[in-house]
C-alpha positions in Angstrom: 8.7 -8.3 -26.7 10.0 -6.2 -29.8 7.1 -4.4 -30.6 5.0 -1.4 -30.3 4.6 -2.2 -26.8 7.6 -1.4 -25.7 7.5 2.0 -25.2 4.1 1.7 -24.0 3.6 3.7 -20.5 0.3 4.2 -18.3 -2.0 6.3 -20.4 -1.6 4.3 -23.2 -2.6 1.2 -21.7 -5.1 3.1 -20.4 -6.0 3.5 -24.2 -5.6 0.0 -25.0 -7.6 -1.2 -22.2 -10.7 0.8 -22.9 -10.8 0.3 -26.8 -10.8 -3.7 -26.0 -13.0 -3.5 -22.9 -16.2 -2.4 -25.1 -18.5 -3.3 -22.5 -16.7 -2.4 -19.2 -17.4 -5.2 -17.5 -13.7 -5.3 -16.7 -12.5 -8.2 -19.0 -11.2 -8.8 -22.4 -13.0 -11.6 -23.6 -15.5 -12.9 -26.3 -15.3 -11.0 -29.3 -13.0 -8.6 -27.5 -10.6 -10.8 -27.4 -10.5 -12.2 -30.8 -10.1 -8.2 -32.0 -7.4 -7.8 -29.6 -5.2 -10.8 -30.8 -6.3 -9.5 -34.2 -4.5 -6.4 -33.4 -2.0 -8.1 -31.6 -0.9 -10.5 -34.7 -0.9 -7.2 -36.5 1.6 -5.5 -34.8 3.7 -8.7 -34.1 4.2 -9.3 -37.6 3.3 -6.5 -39.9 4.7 -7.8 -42.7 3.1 -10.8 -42.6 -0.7 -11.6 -43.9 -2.9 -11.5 -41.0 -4.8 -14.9 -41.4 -7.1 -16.2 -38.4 -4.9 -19.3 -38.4 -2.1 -17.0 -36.9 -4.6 -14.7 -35.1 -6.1 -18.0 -33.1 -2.0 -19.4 -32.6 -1.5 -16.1 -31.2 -4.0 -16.2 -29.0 -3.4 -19.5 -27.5 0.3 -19.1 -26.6 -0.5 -16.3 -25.1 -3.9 -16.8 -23.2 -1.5 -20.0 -21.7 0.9 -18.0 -20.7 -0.7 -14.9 -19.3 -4.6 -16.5 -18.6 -3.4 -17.2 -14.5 -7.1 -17.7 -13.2 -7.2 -19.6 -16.4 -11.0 -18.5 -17.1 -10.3 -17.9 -20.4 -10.5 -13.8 -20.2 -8.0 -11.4 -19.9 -8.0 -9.7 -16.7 -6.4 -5.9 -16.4 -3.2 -7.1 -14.3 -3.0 -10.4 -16.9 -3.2 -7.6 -19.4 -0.9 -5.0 -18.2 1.9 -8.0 -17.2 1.3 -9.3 -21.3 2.1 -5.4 -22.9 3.8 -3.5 -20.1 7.5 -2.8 -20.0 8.7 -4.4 -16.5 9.4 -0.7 -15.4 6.1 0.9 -16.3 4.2 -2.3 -14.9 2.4 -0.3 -12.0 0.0 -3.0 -11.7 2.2 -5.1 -11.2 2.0 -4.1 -7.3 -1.3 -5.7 -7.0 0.0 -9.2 -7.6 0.5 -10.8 -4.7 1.7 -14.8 -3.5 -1.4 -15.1 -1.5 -4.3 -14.0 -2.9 -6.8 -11.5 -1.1 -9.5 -14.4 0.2 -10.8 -12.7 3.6 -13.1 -8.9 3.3 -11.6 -8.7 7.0 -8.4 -7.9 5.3 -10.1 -6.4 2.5 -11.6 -3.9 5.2 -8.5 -2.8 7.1 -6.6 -1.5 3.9 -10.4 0.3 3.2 -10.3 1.7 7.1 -6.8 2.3 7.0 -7.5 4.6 3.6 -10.6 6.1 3.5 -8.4 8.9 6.0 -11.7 11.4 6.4 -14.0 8.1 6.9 -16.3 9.4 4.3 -17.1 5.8 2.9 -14.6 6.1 -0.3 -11.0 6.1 -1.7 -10.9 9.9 -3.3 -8.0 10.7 -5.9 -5.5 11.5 -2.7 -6.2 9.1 -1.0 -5.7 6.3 -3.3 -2.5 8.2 -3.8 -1.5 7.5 -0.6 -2.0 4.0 -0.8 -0.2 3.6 -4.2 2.4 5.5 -2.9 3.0 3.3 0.1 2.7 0.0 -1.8 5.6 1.1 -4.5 7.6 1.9 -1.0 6.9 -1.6 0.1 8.0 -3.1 -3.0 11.0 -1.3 -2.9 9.8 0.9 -6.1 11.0 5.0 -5.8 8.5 6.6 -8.1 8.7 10.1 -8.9 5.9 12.5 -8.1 4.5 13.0 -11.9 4.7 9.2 -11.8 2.6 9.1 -9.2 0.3 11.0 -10.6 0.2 9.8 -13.5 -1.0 6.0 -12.4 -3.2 7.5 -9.5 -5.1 9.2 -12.7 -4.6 6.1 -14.5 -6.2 3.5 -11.6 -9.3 6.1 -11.4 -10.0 6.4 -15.0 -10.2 2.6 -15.0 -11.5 1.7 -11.9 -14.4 4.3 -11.2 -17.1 3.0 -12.8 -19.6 5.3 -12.0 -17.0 8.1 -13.1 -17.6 10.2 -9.9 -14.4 11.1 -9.1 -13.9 8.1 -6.2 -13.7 4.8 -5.6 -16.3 2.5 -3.8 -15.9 -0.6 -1.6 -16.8 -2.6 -5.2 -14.0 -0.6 -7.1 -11.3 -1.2 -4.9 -12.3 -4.8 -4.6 -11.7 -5.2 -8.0 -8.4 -3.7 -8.1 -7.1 -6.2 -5.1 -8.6 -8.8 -7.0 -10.6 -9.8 -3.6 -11.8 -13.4 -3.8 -15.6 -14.3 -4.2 -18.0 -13.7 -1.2 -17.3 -16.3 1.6 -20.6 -16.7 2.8 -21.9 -18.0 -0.6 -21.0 -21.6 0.0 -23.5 -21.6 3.1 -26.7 -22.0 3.1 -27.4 -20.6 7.0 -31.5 -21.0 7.1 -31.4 -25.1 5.4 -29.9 -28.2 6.3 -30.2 -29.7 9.8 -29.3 -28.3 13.5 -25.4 -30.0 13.4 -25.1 -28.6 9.8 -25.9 -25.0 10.4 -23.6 -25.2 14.3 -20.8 -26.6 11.7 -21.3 -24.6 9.2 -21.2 -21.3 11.8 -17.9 -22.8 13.3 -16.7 -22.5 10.2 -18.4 -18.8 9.5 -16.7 -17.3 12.8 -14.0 -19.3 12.5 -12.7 -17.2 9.3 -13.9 -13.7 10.3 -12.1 -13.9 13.6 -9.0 -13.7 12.3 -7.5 -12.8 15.4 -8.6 -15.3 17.4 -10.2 -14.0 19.9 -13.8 -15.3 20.6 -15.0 -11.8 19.4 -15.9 -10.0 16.2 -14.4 -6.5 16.6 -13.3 -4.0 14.5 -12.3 -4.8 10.6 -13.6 -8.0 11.7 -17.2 -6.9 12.0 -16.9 -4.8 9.0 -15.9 -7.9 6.9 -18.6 -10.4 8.0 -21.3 -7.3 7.6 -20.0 -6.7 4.1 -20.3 -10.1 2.8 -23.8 -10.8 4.8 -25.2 -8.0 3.2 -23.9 -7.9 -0.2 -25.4 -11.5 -0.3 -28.6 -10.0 -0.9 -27.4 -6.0 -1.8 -24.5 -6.6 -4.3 -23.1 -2.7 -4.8 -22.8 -2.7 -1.3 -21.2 1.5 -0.4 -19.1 2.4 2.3 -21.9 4.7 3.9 -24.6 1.8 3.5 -21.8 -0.2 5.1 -21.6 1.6 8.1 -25.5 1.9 8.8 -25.3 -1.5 8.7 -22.4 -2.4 10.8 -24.3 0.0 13.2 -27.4 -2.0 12.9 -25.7 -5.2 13.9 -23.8 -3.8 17.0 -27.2 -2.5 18.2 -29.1 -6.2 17.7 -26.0 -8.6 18.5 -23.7 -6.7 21.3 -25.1 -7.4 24.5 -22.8 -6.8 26.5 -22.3 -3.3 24.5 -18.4 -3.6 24.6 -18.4 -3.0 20.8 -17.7 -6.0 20.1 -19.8 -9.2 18.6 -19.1 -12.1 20.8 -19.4 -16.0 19.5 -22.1 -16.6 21.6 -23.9 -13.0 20.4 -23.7 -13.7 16.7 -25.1 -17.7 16.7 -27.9 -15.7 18.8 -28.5 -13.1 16.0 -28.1 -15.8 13.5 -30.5 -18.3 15.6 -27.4 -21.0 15.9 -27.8 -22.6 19.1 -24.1 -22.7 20.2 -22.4 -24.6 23.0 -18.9 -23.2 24.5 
């Protein structure tokens, strides 16, 4: 792309991101959308009368092209991969083949992170962890690189503008999928319904295969049970919680939630 753009690096798609993002809600979309293309046909062809004609042609090539989860809003990776030169792309990083679908995963990059266990991602930390996924992309950025998109990433992810990220904020910069548990309905629908239905439920948590909930495993299936009815879920909550649950479900106290512990805490009858 021959444009403005091109010489664009992190702080000022930092700029461009917040002027179009009015609301913060961490989309381009609506209105916002419509001014961005506005600006986009602009700079695309400034010598040419800027007509909505070529403002909405504009917009559909490129919603087509750059819209992936195709829900008609621009999303900040769909953004940064439209405007970016390929070699400032630092979002880029975050795309992945497989999408992030289990908070089980989710969870061990947040354990693996959160070094002092303090329930959330501060500015050196999330460092670290942008730091080792440029190494595993085979990416060698400099220091004042580094710095520059770790400083980037907060200003655009740290909604509450407290200086560190949350379990919600760096959910939304993996792009985690939506909350398993929402497809279930586990107090309705008859006694073989809610045994399948909790098959299915320990089945996807227990991603190593064990029998047993342990570990990020129990910090995934607390985080989506209770953000099904507490949304901004934090780290510290999240540990009460998880703490909670061990107390009421493990038995056997061996710190870990067996099959036959979590359909009694659920009030699943369940047959080995």
């Amino acid at each position: 792309m021959d444009s403005d753009f091109d010489k664009l690096d992190a702080a000022g798609f930092l700029e461009i991101w917040q002027h179009f993002d009015a609301d913060d809600n961490g989309y381009i979309e609506g209105k916002e959308l419509d001014a961005f293309f506005h600006h986009m046909t602009t700079i695309l062809g400034p010598q040419d009368k800027v007509t909505e004609e070529r403002v909405q042609r504009l917009k559909q090539r490129f919603m087509s092209a750059y819209d992936v989860s195709a829900d008609g809003k621009l999303q900040i990776q769909e953004l940064a991969h439209m405007i970016l030169p390929e070699e400032e792309n630092f979002l880029l990083i975050f795309r992945r083949e497989a999408t992030l679908d289990n908070s089980v995963d989710f969870m061990q990059i947040w354990r693996k992170y959160d070094v002092d266990c303090s329930g959330y991602i501060s500015a050196q930390e999330l460092k670290a962890f942008l730091k080792d996924l440029f190494k595993q992309h085979g990416r060698n950025v400099s220091p004042d690189k580094l710095e520059e998109y770790t400083d980037t990433m907060m200003k655009i992810f740290d909604k509450n503008k407290d200086g560190r990220l949350d379990l919600n904020d760096l959910a939304r910069i993996l792009a985690l999928e939506e909350n398993f548990l929402l497809q279930f309905q586990l107090d309705a629908g008859s006694k073989v319904e809610r045994k399948r239905d909790f098959e299915k439920i320990f089945d996807h948590y227990d991603i190593s295969k064990t029998g047993a909930l342990e570990g990020a495993e129990v910090d995934g299936f607390v985080k989506d049970m209770m953000e099904l009815v507490r949304p901004n879920l934090t780290g510290p909550e999240l540990d009460k919680l998880r703490a909670v649950l061990l107390r009421h479900c493990d038995v056997n106290k061996d710190g870990k939630i067996q099959k036959n512990e979590l359909s009694l805490c659920l009030g699943v009858k369940h047959t080995p």
